[in-house]
Backbone as CSV, one residue per row, in Angstrom:
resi,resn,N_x,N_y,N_z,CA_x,CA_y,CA_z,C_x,C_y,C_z
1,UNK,5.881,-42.852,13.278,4.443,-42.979,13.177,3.734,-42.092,14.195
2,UNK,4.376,-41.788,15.292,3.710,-41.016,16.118,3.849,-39.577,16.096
3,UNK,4.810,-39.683,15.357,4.892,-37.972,14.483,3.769,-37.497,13.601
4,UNK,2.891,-38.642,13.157,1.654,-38.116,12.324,0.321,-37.652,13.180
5,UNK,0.589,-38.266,14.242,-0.534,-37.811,15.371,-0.427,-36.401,15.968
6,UNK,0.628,-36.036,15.829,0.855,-34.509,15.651,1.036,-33.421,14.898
7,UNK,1.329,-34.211,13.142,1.188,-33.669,12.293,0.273,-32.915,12.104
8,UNK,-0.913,-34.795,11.642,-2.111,-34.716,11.015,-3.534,-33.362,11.459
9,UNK,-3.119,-33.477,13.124,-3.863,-32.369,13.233,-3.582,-30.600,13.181
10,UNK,-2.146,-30.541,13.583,-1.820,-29.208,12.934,-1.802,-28.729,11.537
11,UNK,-1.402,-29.761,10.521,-2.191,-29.351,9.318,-3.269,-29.280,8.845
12,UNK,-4.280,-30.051,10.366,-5.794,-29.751,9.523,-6.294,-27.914,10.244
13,UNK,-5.670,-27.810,11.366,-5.833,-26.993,11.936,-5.556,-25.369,11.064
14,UNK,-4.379,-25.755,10.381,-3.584,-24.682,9.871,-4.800,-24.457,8.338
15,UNK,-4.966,-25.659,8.155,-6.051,-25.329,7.053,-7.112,-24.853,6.943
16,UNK,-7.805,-25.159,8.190,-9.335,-24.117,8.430,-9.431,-22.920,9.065
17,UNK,-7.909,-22.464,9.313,-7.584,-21.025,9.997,-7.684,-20.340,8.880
18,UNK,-6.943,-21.104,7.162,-6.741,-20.338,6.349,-8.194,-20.272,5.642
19,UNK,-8.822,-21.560,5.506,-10.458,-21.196,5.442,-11.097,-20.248,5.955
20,UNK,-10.573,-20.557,6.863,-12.003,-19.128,8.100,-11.374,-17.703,7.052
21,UNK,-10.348,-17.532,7.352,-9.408,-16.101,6.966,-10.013,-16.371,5.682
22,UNK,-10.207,-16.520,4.334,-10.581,-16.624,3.250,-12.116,-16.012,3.189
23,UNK,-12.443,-17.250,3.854,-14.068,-16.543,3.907,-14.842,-15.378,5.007
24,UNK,-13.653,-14.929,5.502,-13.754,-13.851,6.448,-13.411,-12.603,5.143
25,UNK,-12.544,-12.731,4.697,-11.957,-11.651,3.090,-13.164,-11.858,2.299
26,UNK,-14.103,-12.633,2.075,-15.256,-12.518,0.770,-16.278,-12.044,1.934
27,UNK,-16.549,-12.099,2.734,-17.791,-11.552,3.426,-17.271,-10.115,3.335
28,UNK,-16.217,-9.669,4.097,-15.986,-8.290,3.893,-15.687,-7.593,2.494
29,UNK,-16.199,-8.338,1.390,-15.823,-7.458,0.206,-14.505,-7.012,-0.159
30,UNK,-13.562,-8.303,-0.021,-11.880,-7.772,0.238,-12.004,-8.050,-1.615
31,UNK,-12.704,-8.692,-2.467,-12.361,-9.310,-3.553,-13.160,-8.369,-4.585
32,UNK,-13.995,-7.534,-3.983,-15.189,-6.628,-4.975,-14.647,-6.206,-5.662
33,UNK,-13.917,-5.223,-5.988,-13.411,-4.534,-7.183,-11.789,-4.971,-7.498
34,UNK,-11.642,-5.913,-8.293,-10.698,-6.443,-8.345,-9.625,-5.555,-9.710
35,UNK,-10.170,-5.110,-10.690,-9.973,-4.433,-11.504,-9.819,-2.823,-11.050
36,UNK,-10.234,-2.182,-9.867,-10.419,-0.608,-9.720,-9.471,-0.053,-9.506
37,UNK,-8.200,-1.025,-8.554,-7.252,-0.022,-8.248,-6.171,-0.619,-9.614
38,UNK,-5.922,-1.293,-10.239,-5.200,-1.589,-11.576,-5.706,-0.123,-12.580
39,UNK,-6.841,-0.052,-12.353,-7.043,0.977,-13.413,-6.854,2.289,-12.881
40,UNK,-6.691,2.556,-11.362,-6.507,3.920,-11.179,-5.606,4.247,-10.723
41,UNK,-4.505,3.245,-10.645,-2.806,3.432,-10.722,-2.425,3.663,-12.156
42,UNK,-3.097,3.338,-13.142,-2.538,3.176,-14.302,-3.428,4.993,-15.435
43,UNK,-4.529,5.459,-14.806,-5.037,6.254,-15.480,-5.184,8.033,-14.182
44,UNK,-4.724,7.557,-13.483,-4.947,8.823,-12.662,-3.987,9.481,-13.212
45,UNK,-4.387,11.063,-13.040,-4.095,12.492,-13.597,-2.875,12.306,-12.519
46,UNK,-2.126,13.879,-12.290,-1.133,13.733,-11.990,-2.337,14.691,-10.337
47,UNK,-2.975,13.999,-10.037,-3.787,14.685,-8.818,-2.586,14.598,-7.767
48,UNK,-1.551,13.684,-7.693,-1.159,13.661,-6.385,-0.378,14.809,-5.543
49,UNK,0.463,14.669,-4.530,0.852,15.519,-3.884,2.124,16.258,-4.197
50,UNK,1.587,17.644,-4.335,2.514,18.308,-5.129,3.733,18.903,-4.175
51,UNK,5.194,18.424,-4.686,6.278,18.386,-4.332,6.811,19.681,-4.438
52,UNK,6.981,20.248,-3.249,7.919,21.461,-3.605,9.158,21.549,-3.082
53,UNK,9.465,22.414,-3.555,11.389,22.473,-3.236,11.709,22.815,-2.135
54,UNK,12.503,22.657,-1.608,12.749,23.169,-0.092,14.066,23.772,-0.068
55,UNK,13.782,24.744,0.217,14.779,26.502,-0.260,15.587,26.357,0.801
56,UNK,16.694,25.973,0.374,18.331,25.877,1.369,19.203,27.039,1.284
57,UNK,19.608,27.670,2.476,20.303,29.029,2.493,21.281,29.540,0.939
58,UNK,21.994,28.450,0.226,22.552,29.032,-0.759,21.490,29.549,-2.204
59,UNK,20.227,28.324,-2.055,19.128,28.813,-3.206,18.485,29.807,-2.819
60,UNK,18.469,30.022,-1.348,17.549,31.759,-1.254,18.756,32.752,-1.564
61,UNK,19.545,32.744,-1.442,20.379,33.778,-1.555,20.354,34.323,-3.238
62,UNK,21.045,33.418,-3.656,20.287,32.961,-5.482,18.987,33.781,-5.486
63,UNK,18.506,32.934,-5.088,16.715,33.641,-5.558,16.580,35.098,-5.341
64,UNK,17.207,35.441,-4.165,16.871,37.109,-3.127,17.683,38.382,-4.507
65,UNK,18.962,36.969,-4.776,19.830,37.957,-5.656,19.231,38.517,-7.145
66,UNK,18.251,37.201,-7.887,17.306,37.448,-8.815,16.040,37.764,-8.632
67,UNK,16.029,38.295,-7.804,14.384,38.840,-7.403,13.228,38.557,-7.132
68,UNK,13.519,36.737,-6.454,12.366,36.158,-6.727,11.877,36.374,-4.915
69,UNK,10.554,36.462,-5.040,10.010,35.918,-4.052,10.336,34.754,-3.162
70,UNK,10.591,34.733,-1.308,10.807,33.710,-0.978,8.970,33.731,-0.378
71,UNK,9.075,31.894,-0.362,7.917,31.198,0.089,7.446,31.913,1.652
């Protein structure tokens, strides 16, 4: 029984931390566009960062041997 006297208030405690934190996320607009990034993971162009190859002594040699331009 005297285990609830220590319970009772760390779970009320633990509960209005997660209150505060909740309504600390809707004041800052954490919830505004809930739909924007679903749709612009799913419809963006291929804008992102373009990957290039990274030319290791046997592919330049290759390349030097076919005439290509090194980077």
């Amino acid at each position: 029984m005297i285990d609830f006297f220590f319970l009772v208030p760390i779970a009320i405690g633990m509960g209005l931390v997660g209150l505060a934190s909740f309504m600390w996320t809707l004041k800052n607009g954490q919830y505004d566009d809930l739909e924007g990034a679903a749709q612009r993971i799913l419809f963006e162009g291929n804008e992102g960062p373009v990957l290039e190859k990274h030319r290791t002594p046997s592919t330049a040699i290759k390349a030097d041997a076919e005439g290509s331009e090194s980077p």
